[in-house]
N, C-alpha and C positions, 0 to 999 in steps of 0.2 A: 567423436565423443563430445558432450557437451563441456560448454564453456566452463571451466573452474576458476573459483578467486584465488587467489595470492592467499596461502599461509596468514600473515598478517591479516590479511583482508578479513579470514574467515575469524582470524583470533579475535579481533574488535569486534566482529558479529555474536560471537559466542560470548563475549565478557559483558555485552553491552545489554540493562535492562529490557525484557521482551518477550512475546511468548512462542517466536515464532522458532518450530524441530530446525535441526540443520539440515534435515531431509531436503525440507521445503524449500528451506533458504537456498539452499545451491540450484534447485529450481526455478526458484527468483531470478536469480543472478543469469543463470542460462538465461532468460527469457529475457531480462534488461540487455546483455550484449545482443542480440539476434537484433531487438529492436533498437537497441544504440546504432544498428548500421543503416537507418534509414537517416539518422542525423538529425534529431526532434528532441526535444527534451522528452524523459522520463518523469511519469508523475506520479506520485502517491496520495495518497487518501485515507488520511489513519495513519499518524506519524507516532502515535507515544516517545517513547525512548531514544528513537531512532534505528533499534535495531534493524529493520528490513533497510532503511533510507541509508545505512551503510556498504549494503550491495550494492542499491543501484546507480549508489553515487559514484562507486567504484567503475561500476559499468561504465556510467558520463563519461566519467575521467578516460578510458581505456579510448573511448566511442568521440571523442572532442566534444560532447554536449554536455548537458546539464542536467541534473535531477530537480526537480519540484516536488515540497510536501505541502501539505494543506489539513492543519488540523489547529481545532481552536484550541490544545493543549490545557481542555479542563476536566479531561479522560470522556469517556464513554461508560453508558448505564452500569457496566458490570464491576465499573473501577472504584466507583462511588464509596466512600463509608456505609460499613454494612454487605457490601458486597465482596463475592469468592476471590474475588481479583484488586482491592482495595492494598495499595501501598503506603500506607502515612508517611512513610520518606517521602512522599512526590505531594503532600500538601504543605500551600506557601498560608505560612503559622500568621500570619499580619492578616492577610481577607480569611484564612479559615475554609478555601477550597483547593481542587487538583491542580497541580499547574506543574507538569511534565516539558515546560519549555526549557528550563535551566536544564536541567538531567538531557535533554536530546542537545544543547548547545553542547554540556560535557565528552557529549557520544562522537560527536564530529570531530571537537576539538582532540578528541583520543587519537581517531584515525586519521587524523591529516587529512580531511576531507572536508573541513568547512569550505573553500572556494569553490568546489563543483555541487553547492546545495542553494538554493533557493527555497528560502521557507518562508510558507504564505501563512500567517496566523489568521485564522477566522474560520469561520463556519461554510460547509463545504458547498453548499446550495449558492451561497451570497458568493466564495471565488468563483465559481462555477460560471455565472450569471453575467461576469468581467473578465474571464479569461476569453482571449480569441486568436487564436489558432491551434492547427494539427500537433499533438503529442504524438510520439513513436509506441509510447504504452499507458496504460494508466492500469494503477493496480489499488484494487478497491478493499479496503482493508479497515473501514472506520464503523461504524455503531451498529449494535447486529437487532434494531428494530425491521421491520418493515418500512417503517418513515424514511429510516437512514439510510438503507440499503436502496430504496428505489432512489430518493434525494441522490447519491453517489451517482448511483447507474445512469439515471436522466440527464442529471448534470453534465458528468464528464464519458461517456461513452461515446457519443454524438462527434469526440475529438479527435479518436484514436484515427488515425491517418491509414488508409489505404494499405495492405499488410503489416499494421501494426497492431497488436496484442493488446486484448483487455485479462486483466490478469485480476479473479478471486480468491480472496481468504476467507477462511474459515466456512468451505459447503461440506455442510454434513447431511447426507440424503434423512439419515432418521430422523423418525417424529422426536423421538425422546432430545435430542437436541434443540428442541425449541429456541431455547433463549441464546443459544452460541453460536448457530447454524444454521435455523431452518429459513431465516431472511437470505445471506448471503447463497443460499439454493437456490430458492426462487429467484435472484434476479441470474443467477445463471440460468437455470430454466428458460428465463427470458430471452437470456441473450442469445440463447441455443433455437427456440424458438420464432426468432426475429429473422434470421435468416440473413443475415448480416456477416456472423461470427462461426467461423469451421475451429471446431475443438482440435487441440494438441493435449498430447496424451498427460494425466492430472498427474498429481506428486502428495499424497495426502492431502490434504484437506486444499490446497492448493487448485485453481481450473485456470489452464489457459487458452483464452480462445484467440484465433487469427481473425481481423476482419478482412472478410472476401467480397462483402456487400455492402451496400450503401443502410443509411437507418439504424433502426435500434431497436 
């Protein structure tokens, strides 16, 4: 059976701001310990609240490595004022934009899991560009442009170590999902396509692919 988190574990996942089913989540977390045993850090891409970076951290922990996120914590297009997913709890009142960094530091500090986290503030092209070495996963999870989505994949694919896991959110094959989905497709498409990554069977909106091959 696959790997499940700790009661707890799941309970700060479930309490903590996020959009991600619990279906999913427990998919997550399976796929962070698999890859927690190559003994790499875990990386994310798309941190909001922290919700998902509660699994993997857990994973870390379970794994003796570490979780990395990477997000400039000033939401993504859909989070915006104005938009279906817009929180004004998570805008900082003094500049007048999103700033989900406090709310993800609360999220950690919930679960006893600030020491197995490493958070990279900034923009995911610019860590990308300075990170150097092999991660165990990276799980691509930030801005559902085309820009963003390849930006992600480009960046931090090229990392994922020799049977470690690149892991997508939010592919949804239909058209009508345009602006939530049809990016984070395509670059699975790609990764499927590249010849690199042998798919492991999806969890809703979730894809994980294995790398078996060199590239991207």
């Amino acid at each position: 059976m696959p790997a499940a988190p700790k009661p707890e574990t799941l309970a700060a996942f479930e309490a903590a701001k996020g959009f991600m089913p619990v279906e999913e989540g427990l998919a997550l977390y399976a796929a962070a310990v698999e890859a927690g045993r190559l003994g790499l850090p875990l990386l994310e891409v798309g941190t909001y609240c922290g919700r998902s970076t509660i699994l993997l951290a857990d994973a870390a922990r379970e794994a003796g490595t570490v979780a990395v996120t990477v997000d400039h914590h000033r939401g993504s297009e859909e989070q915006q004022p104005g938009w279906e997913y817009h929180d004004p709890e998570l805008v900082d009142p003094e500049v007048g934009r999103m700033d989900t960094l406090p709310a993800f530091r609360r999220t950690l500090h919930a679960a006893g899991l600030e020491d197995h986290v490493i958070a990279m503030v900034g923009r995911s092209p610019q860590v990308a560009k300075v990170w150097g070495r092999p991660v165990g996963l990276v799980f691509v999870d930030g801005g559902h442009t085309d820009e963003h989505a390849v930006n992600d994949y480009e960046g931090w694919a090229p990392h994922v170590a020799e049977g470690g896991l690149l892991v997508i959110h939010d592919v949804f094959p239909d058209p009508v999902d345009e602006w939530t989905g049809q990016a984070p497709y395509r670059i699975y498409l790609r990764a499927l396509a590249c010849g690199a990554f042998t798919e492991v069977p999806a969890t809703g909106s979730l894809r994980v692919l294995r790398r078996t091959g060199g590239g991207i």
